[in-house]
C-alpha positions as a printed Julia matrix, in Angstrom:
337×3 Matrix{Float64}:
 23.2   211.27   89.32
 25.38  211.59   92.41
 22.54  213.32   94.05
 19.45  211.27   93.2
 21.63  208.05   94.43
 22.13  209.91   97.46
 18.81  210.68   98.37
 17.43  207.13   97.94
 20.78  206.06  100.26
 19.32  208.85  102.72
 15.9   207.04  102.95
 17.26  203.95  104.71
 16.15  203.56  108.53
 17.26  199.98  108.9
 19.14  198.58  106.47
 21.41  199.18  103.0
 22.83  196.37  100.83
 24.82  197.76   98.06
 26.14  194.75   94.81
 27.83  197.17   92.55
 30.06  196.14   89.89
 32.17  199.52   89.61
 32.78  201.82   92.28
 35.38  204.36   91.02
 34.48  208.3    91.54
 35.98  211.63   91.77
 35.67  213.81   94.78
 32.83  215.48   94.45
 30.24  213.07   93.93
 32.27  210.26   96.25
 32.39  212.85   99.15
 28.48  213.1    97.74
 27.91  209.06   98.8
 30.28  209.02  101.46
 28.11  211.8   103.88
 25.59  209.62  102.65
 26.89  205.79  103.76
 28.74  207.76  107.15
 25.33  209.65  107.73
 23.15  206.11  107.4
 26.17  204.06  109.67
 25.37  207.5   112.42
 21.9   206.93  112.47
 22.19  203.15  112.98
 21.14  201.78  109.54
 23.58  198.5   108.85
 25.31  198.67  105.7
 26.72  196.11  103.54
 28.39  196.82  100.61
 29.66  193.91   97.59
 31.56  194.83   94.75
 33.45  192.76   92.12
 37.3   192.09   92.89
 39.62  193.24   90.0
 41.44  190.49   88.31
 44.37  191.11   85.57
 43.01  188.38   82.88
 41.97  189.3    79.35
 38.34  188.69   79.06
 35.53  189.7    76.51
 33.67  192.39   76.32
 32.66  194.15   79.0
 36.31  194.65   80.39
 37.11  194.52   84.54
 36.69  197.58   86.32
 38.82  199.71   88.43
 37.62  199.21   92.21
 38.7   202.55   94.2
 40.11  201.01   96.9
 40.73  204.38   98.98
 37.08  204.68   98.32
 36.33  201.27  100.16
 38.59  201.9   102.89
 37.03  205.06  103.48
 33.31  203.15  103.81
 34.94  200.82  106.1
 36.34  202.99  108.52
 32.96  204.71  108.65
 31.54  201.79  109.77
 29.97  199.85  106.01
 30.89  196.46  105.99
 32.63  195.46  102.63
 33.09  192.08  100.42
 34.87  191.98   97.19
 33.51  188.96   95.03
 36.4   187.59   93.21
 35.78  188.34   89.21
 37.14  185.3    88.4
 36.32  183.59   85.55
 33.45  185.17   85.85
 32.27  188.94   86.88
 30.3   189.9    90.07
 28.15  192.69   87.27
 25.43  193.62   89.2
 24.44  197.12   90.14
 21.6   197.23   92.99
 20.62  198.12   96.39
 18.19  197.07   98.89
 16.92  199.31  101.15
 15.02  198.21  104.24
 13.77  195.57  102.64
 11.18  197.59  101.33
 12.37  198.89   97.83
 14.66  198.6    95.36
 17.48  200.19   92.69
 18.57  198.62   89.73
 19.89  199.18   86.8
 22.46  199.3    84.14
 24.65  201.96   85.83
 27.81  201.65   87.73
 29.02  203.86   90.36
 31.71  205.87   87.91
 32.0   209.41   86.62
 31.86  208.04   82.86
 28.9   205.91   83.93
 27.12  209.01   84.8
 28.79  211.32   82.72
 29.64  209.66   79.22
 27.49  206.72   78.82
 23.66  205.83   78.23
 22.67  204.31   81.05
 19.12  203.5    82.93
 18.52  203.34   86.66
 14.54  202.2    88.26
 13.19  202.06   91.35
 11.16  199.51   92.74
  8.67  200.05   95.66
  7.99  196.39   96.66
  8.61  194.39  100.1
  8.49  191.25   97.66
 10.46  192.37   95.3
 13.04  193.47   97.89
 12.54  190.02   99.6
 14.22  188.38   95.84
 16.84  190.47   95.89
 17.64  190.17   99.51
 18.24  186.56   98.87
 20.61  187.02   95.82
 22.94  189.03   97.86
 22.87  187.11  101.21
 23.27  184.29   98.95
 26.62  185.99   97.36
 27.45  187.43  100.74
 27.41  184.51  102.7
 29.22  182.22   99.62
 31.13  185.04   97.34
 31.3   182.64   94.3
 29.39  183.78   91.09
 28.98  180.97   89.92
 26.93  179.61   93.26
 24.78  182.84   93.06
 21.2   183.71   91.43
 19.73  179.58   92.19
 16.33  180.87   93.01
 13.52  181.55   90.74
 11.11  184.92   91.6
  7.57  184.63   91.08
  5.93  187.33   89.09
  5.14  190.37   91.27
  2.25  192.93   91.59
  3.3   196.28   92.17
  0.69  198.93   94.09
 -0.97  200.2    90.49
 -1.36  196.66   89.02
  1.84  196.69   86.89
  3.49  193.78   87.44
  7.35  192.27   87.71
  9.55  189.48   88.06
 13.33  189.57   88.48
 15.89  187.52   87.17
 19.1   186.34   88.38
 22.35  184.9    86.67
 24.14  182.84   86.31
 21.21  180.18   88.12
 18.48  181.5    86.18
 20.24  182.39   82.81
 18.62  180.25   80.45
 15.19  180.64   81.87
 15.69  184.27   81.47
 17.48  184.78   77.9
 14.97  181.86   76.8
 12.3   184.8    78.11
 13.49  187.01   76.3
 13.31  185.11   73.09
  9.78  183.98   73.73
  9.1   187.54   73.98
 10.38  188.33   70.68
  9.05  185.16   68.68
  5.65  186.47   70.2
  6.03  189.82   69.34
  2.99  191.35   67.42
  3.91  194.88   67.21
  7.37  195.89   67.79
 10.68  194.73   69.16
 13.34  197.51   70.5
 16.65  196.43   71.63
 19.28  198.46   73.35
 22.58  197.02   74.36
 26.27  197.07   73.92
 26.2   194.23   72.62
 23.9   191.12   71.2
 25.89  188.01   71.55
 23.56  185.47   73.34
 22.81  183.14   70.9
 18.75  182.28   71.57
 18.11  186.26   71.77
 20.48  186.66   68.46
 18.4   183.82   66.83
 15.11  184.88   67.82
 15.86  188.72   66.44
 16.92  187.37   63.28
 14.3   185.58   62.99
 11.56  188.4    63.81
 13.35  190.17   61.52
 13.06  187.78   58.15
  9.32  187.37   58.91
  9.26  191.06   58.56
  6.07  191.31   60.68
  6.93  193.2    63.41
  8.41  196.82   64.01
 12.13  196.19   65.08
 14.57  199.24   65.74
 17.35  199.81   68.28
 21.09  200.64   69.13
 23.99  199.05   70.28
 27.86  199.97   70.52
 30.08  199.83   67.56
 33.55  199.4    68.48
 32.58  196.52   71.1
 30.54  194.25   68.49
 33.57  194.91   66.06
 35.39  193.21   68.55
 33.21  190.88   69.42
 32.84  189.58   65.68
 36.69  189.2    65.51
 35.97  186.33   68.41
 33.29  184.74   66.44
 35.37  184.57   63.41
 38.25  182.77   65.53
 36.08  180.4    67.09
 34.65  178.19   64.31
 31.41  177.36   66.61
 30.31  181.01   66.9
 30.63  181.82   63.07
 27.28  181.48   62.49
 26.51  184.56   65.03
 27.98  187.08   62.51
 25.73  185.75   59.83
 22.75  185.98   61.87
 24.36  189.68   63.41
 24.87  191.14   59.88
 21.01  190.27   58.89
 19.12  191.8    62.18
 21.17  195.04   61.36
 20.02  194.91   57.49
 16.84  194.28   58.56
 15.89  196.74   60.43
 16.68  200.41   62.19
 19.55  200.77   64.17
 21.99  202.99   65.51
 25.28  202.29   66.51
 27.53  204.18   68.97
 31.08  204.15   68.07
 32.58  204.23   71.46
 36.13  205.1    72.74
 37.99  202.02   72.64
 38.72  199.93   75.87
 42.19  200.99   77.26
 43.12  201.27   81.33
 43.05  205.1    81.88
 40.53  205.52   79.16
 37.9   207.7    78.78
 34.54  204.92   79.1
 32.03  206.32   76.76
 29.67  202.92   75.67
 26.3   202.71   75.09
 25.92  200.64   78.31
 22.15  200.98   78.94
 20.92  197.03   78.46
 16.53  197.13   77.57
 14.5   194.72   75.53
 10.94  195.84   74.37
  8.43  193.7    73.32
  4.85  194.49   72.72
  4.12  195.82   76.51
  7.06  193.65   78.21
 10.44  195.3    78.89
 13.28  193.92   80.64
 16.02  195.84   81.75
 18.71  195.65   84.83
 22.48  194.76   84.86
 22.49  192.12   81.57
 24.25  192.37   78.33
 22.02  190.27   75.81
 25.44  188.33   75.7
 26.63  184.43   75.97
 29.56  185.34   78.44
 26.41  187.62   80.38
 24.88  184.42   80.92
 27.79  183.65   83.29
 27.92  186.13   85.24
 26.2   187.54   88.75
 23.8   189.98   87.06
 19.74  190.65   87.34
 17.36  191.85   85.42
 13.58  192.68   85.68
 10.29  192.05   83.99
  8.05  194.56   83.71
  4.1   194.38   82.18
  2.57  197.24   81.49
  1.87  199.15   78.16
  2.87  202.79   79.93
  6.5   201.62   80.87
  7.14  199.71   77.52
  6.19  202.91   75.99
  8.58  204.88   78.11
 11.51  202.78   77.45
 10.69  202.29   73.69
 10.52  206.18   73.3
 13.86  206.2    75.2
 15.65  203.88   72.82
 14.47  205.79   69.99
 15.88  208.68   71.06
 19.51  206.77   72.05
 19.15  205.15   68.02
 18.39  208.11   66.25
 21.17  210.27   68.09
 23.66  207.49   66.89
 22.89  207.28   63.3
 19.43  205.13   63.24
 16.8   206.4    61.24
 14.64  209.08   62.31
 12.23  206.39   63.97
  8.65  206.71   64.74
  6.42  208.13   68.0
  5.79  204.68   69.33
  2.02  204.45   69.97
């Protein structure tokens, strides 16, 4: 993973800018990004790089990261230019860069060993000046003003890519509810199948929509998310007398249909990070995937996501979750056609 992130890094001429959420590496594949960043600064690319600030609080699910801080002195002494977004309430989550304002990676992956190592995680590229252009103007927007809760005021226009397929990204918090009410359209609409993957389904128009889908028994609907963080998750509903109604609707998507469920390590500083952290919603020949947890406190936070039409992409991704359900106990699912 180290290596594929470094040769996308190594294609920048002019510019870099880096919002990642967790940076935190040993020293192979750091030394691996560092020759990369030092090698772009040498040649004269200008490199920005914005990462979330650590806070002590106790927050939901996901918990802060770790920022290696010897890491980001490192990049600033080779000449990157660094800003820590204070994660507070709220987190600075995304995980993207822009390079030369020409093309784009996303994702659901941070910049960690585990990340690459232990957890189910997706990365894309996008090859778009337009679609660079939106994401240029999220992180200016959070560079210039490093409040999440400013950030992601914009909306995108729908995109077409060189082949036809086309996209349109998302930013939070300014364009949550447009986007999670997106997603639920996309589900209610559904006339084929639905696949979710995420660690965990708390928002609650997504949460509602599923269930729905999944009464009307119409539709195909399979997926995965992680165990041990929607056990935890459900102890907050239960405590918070507004939410109860989430474990009601929780309890019948997961009768309903075929899941699998990753019983990850639980969360402890020093702990081995082992979730099933990839985020992707399929419906019919729409997926979106990037940075967001289908979950309320997501809606808060600095993340992005994209839209993506096309039938040959929906497939990919719906074969993909598949896989990640049946490996953690889903049913031995279908070829999607």
């Amino acid at each position: 993973m180290a290596q594929r992130l470094a040769t996308f890094l190594d294609g920048a001429t002019r510019t870099l800018d880096v919002a990642i959420y967790d940076l935190r590496l040993e020293e192979s594949p750091a030394n691996t990004l560092m020759s990369s960043f030092a090698s772009a600064v040498k040649r004269g690319v200008v490199v920005r790089l914005m990462f979330n600030e650590d806070h002590a609080q106790t927050i939901p699910v996901p918990p802060p990261p770790e920022i290696d801080w010897g890491f980001v002195d490192r990049l600033r002494t080779a000449g990157v230019s660094v800003k820590p977004v204070p994660g507070v309430p709220d987190l600075m989550h995304h995980k993207y860069v822009v390079r030369d304002g020409l093309s784009v990676l996303t994702g659901s992956t941070n910049w960690t060993n585990d990340s690459w190592n232990r957890e189910e995680n997706v990365m894309l590229t996008i090859e778009s000046t337009e679609v660079a252009a939106d994401f240029a103007v999220n992180f200016q927007g959070l560079w210039d003003k490093p409040v999440v809760a400013a950030s992601g005021h914009f909306s995108a226009p729908w995109r077409s890519l060189g082949d036809g397929t086309r996209v349109r990204p998302y930013f939070c918090p300014g364009r949550s509810l447009k986007l999670v009410h997106a997603m639920s359209r996309s589900i209610a609409s559904a006339e084929r199948r639905i696949r979710v993957c995420s660690p965990v389904i708390t928002s609650g128009p997504i949460l509602g929509s599923l269930a729905e889908a999944c009464a009307a028994q119409r539709v195909d609907i399979a997926g995965v998310y992680d165990a041990t963080q929607m056990d935890e998750v459900q102890h907050q509903w239960a405590a918070n007398g507004g939410s109860a109604w989430k474990i009601g609707a929780f309890k019948s998507v997961i009768a309903a249909a075929r899941w699998g469920a990753k019983r990850s390590t639980p969360y402890a500083v020093g702990s081995v990070h082992d979730f099933m952290h990839a985020k992707i919603l399929v419906a019919d020949e729409y997926v979106y995937m990037g940075s967001f947890n289908l979950s309320h406190s997501g809606e808060s936070n600095a993340e992005n996501v994209v839209q993506v039409e096309s039938q040959a992409i929906a497939d990919l991704c719906a074969s993909y979750i598949d896989r990640v359900a049946a490996r953690y106990g889903g049913a031995a699912l279908p070829v999607t056609p």
